[in-house]
C-alpha positions in Angstrom: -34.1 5.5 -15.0 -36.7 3.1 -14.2 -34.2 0.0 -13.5 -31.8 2.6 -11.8 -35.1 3.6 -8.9 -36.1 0.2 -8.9 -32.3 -1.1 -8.0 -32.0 1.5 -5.4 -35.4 0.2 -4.1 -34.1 -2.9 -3.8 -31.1 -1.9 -2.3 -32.7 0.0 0.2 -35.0 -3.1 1.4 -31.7 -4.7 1.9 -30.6 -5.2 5.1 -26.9 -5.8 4.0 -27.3 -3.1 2.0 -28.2 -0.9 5.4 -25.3 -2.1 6.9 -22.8 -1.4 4.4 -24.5 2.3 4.1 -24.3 2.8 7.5 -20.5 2.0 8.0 -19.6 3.8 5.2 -21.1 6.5 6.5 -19.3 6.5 9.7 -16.0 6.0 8.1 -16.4 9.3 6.0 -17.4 10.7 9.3 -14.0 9.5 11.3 -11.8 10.5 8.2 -13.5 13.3 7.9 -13.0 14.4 11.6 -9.1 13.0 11.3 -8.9 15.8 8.7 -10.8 18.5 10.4 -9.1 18.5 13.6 -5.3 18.3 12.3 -5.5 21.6 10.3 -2.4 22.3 10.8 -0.2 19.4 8.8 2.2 19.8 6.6 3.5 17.1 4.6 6.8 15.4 5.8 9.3 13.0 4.8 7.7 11.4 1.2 4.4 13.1 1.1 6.8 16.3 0.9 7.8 14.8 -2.1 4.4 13.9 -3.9 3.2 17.2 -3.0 6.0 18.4 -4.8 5.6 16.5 -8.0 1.8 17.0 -7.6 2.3 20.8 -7.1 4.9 20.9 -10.5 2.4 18.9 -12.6 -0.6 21.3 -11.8 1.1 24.6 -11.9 3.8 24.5 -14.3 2.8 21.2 -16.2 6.1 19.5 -15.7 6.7 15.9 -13.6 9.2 18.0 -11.7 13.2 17.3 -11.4 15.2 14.7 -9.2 15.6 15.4 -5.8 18.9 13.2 -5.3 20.7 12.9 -8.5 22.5 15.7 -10.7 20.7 18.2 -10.0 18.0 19.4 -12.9 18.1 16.1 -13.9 14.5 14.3 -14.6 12.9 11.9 -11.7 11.1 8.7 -11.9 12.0 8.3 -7.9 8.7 8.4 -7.2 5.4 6.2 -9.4 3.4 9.1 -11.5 -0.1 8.1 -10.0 -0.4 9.0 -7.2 1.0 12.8 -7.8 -1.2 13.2 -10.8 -4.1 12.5 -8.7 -3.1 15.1 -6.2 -2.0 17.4 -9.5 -5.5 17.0 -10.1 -7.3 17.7 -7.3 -5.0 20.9 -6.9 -6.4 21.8 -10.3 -9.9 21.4 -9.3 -9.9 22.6 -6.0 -7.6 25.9 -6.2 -6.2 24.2 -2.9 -3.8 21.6 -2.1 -3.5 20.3 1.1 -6.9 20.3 2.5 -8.3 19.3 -0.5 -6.5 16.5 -1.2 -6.7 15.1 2.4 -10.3 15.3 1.5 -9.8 12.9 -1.7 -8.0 11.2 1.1 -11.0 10.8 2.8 -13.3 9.2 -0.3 -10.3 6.6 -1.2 -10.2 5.5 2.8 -14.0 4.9 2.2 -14.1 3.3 -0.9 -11.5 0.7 0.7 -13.9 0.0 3.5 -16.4 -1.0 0.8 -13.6 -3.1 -0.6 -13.2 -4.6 2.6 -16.3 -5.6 2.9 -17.0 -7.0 -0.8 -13.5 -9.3 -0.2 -14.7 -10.5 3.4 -18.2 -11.3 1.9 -16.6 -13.5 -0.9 -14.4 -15.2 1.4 -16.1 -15.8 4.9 -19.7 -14.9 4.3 -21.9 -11.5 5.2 -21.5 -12.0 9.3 -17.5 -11.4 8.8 -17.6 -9.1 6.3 -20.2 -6.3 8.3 -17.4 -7.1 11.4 -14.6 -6.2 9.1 -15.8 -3.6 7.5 -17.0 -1.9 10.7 -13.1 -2.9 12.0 -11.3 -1.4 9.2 -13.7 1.7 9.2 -12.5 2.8 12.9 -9.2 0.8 12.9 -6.6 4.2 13.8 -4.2 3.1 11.0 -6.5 3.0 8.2 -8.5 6.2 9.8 -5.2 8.5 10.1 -4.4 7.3 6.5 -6.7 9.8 5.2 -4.8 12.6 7.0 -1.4 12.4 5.1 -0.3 12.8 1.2 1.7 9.4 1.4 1.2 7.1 -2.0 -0.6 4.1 0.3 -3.4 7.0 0.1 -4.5 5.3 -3.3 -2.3 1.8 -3.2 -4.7 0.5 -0.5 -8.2 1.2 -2.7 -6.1 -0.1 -5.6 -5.2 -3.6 -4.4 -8.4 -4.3 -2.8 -9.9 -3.7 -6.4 -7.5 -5.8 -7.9 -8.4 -8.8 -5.3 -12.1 -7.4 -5.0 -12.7 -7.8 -9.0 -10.8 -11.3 -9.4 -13.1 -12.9 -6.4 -15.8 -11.7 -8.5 -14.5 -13.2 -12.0 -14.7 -16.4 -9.6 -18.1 -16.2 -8.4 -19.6 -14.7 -11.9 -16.9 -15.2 -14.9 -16.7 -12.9 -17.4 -14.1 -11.1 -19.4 -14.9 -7.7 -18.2 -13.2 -8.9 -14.6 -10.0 -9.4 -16.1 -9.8 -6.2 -17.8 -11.1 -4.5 -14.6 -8.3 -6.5 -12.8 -5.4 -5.3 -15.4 -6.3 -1.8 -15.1 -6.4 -1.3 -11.5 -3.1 -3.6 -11.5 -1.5 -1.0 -14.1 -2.1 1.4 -11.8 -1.4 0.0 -8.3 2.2 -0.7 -10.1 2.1 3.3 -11.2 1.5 4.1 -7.5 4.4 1.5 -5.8 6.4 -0.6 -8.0 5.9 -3.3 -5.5 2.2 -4.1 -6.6 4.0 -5.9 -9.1 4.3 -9.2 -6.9 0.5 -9.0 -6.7 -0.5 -9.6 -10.2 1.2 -13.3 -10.1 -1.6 -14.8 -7.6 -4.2 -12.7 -8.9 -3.6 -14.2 -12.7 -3.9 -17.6 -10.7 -6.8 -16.4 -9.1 -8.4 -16.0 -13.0 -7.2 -19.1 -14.0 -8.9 -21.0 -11.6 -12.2 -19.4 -12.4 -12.4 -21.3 -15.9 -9.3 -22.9 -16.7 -8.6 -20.8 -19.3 -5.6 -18.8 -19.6 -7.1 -15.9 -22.1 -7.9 -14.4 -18.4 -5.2 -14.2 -16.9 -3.4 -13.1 -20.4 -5.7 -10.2 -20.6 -5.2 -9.0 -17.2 -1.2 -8.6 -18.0 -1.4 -7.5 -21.1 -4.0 -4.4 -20.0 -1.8 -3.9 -17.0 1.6 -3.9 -19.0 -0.5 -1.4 -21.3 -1.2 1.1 -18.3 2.7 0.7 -17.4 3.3 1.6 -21.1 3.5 5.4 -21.1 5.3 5.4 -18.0 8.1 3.3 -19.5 8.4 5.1 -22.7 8.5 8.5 -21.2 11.6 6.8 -18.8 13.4 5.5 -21.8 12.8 8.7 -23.3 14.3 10.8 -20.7 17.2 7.8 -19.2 17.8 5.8 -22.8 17.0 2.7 -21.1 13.9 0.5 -20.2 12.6 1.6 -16.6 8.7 0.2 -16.2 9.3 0.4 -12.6 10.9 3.7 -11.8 14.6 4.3 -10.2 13.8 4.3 -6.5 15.3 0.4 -5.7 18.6 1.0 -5.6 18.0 4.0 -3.4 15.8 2.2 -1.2 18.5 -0.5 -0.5 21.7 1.3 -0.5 20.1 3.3 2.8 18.7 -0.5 4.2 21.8 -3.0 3.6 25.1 -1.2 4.6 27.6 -1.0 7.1 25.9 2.2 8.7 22.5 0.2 9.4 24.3 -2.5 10.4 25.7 -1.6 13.3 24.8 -2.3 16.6 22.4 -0.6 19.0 18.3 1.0 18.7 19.3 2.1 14.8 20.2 -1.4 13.8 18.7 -2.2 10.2 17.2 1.2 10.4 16.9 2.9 6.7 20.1 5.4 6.3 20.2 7.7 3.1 22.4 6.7 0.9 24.0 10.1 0.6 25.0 9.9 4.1 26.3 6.1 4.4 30.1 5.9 4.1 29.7 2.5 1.8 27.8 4.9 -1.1 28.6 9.2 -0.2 31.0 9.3 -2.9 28.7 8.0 -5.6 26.7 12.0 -4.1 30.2 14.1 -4.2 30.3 15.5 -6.9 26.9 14.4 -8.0 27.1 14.3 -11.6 25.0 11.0 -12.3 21.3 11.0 -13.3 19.3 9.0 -11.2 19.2 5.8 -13.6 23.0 6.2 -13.6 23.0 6.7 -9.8 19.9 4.0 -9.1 21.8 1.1 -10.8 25.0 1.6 -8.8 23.6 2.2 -5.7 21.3 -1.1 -6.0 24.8 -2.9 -7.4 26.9 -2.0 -3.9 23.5 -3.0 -2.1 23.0 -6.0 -3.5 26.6 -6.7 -3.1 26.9 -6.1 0.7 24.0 -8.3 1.0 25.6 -11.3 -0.5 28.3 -10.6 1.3 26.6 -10.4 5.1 23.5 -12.8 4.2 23.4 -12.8 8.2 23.0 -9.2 8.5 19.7 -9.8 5.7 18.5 -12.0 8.2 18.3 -9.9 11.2 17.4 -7.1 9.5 14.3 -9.3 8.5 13.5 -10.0 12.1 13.9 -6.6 13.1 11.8 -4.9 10.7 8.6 -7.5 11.2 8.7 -6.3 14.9 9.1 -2.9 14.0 6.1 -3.2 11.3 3.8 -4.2 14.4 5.5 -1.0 16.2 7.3 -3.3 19.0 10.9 -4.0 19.2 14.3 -2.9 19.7 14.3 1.3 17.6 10.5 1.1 16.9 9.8 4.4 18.6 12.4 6.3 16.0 11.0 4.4 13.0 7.8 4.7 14.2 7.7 8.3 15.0 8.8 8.9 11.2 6.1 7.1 9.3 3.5 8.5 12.4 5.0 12.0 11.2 4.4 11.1 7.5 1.3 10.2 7.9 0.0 13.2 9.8 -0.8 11.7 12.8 0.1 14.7 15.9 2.4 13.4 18.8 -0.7 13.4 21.1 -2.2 10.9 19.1 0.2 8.4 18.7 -0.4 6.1 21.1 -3.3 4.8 19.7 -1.7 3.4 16.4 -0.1 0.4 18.4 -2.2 -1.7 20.8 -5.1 -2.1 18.0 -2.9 -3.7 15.4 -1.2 -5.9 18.3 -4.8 -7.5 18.6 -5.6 -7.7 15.0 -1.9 -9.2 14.1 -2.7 -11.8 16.9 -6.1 -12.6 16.1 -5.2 -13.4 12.5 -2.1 -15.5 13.6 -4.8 -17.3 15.7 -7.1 -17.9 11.9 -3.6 -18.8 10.3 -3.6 -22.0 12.7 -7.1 -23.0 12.9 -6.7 -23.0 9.1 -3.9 -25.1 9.3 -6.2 -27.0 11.6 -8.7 -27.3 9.0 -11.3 -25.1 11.2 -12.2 -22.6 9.2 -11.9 -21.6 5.9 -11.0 -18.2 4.3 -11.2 -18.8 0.5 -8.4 -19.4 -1.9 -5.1 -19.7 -1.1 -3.9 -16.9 -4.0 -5.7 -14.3 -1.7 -3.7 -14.8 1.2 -0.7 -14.8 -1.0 -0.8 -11.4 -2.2 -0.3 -9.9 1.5 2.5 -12.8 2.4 4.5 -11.8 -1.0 3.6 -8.1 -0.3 5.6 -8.5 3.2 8.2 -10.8 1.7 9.0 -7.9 -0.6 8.9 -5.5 2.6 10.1 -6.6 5.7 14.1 -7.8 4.3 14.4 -4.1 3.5 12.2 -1.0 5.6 10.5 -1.7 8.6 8.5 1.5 8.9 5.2 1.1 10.2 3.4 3.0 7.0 4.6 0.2 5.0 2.4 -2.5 6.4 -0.7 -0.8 5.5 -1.4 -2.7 2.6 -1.3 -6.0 4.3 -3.5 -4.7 7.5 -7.0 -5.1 5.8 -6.0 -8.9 5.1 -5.5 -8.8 9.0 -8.6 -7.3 9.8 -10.7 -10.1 7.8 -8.5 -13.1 9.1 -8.4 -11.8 12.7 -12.6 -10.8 12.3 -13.2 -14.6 11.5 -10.8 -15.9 14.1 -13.1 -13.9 16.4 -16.5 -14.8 14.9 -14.7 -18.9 15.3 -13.6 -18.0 19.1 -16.6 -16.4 20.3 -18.9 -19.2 18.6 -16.9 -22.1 19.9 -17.3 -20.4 23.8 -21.1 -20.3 23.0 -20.7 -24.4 22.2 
């Protein structure tokens, strides 16, 4: 008790320490008030669906059946972590949706302390109070808190995962690596795509002491997290799925002929069931969803070889649409606004903050290239870049950038800090 008053002493003479207090207060406040004055959401679109999985877990103890395959049929559509969370707080609470906005609320908060930690190990305390204090009142990242939609706990997750390997750097030791494995086990239980993250994150452990037992231990806790998830798939498929059965899904509705036709719903995501390259895979639908996952992501993959310029243009379209700008933004936008909670009325403020952020950190892109001013290791900055590479070819919807955003906020924060102190010279 004595070491616990004296660090909280000595936190509380901290003027960094203030700081971080005080915007982490006022982000619980804003998410807080983003909650309290939408009472009346109701989930949409894919938070529908976790609320549905969460809602099975809590009540009848079950992961819940497929949505899109034969029907009855068992589900691994969606990752398990982020509905047993919300099965969870249902449980607790004797409430769903309010209460789990309010978890919501904690997660957004813990990733501004993230935010901060990250920024302080990269570009020093005078960036990381600035991006902090960005990311706290940033809309995106304040209306996140308002919908059941799995970014929710991805964002906290991956800023651990970076958070804890910049801190294996600074102070080795192997409880970093473990820390990192088992908040990478999860981010891939909560989006399958995480898994492009733990590659420059086990180089990020490597370089702390050139030993490879690091990184090693970081895959091997994270492939032990993953574990259960796999076995219960091969239990209920007969074949090895660590990563779910939503890919084939997700790219029959992006790469077909239906999306690729001209006009404001080019490249725009299409369900599969409705697309006349795959309907009759759905009619009758007598495939589980492994069956059904693995032939949809076969006629996908095969319209993409065969139109590689379609791919392309698709691409180009959906990193416009991610920064809400471009040709059919306003109906992909509108969706993921709608699945995130954020009311009509409120929209407009989602855009013109990210526009400045996005061009701010394009600004610290080239005066690093310029060699004039560092942000830390290259293996950070290629978690977001491998994070969009794996994003933009295939959805475009705004919700989908979130996890790169807070990488924006610290570049474009110290492409400020460089602007404003070269006008002062």
């Amino acid at each position: 008790m004595r070491r616990v008053a004296a660090w909280v002493r000595g936190a509380s003479a901290n003027p960094d320490a203030r700081w971080l207090a005080a915007i982490l207060a006022l982000a619980a406040v804003v998410r807080a008030l983003v909650v309290w004055r939408t009472p009346g959401y109701v989930p949409f679109g894919d938070a529908a669906d976790y609320d549905r999985l969460a809602a099975s877990l809590a009540y009848l103890g079950q992961y819940g059946t497929t949505g899109w395959a034969a029907p009855g049929g068992p589900t691994a559509f969606r990752g398990p972590a982020y509905p047993y969370l919300l099965s969870w707080v249902y449980e607790a609470t004797g409430a769903r949706w309010g209460a789990a906005r309010s978890a919501g609320v904690i997660l957004g908060t813990i990733s501004v302390a993230l935010v901060w930690e990250i920024a302080r190990r990269l570009a020093g305390l005078r960036v990381a109070r600035w991006s902090a204090l960005v990311w706290a009142l940033l809309p995106t990242s304040a209306w996140l808190a308002a919908g059941l939609v799995s970014e929710v706990l991805f964002v906290p997750l991956l800023l651990g995962v970076v958070a804890a390997a910049l801190v294996h750097r600074d102070r080795p030791h192997l409880a970093w690596p473990l820390l990192v494995g088992a908040l990478g086990g999860l981010a891939l239980l909560t989006r399958s795509t995480g898994v492009v993250v733990l590659l420059p994150v086990a180089v990020g452990l490597w370089t702390a002491r050139r030993r490879l037992r690091d990184p090693l231990v970081a895959l091997v806790v994270a492939g032990l997290v993953l574990a259960p998830w796999a076995a219960r798939n091969h239990r209920e498929f007969g074949r090895l799925l660590p990563f779910g059965t939503h890919s084939g899904f997700t790219l029959a509705g992006a790469w077909n002929s239906g999306a690729a036709a001209p006009g404001d719903y080019f490249a725009a995501s299409h369900l599969a069931q409705t697309v006349p390259d795959t309907a009759e895979l759905f009619t009758p639908n007598l495939r589980d969803e492994a069956q059904l996952d693995r032939e949809l992501r076969s006629r996908a993959l095969r319209f993409g070889r065969e139109h590689p310029g379609f791919v392309l243009r698709a691409t180009g379209a959906h990193l416009l649409r991610l920064l809400m700008v471009g040709q059919g933004q306003a109906h992909v936008g509108r969706l993921s606004a709608r699945e995130m909670g954020v009311p009509e009325t409120w929209r407009w403020t989602l855009r013109p903050p990210i526009l400045v952020v996005a061009a701010l950190a394009l600004l610290a892109l080239a005066l690093t290239v310029r060699r004039r001013l560092s942000l830390g290791p290259l293996w950070v900055w290629a978690v977001p870049l491998l994070l969009l590479a794996t994003t933009a070819p295939v959805v475009g919807a705004p919700r989908y950038r979130l996890p790169l955003d807070p990488f924006l906020v610290i570049a474009a924060t110290a492409a400020a800090g460089w602007a404003i102190a070269a006008i002062r010279r």
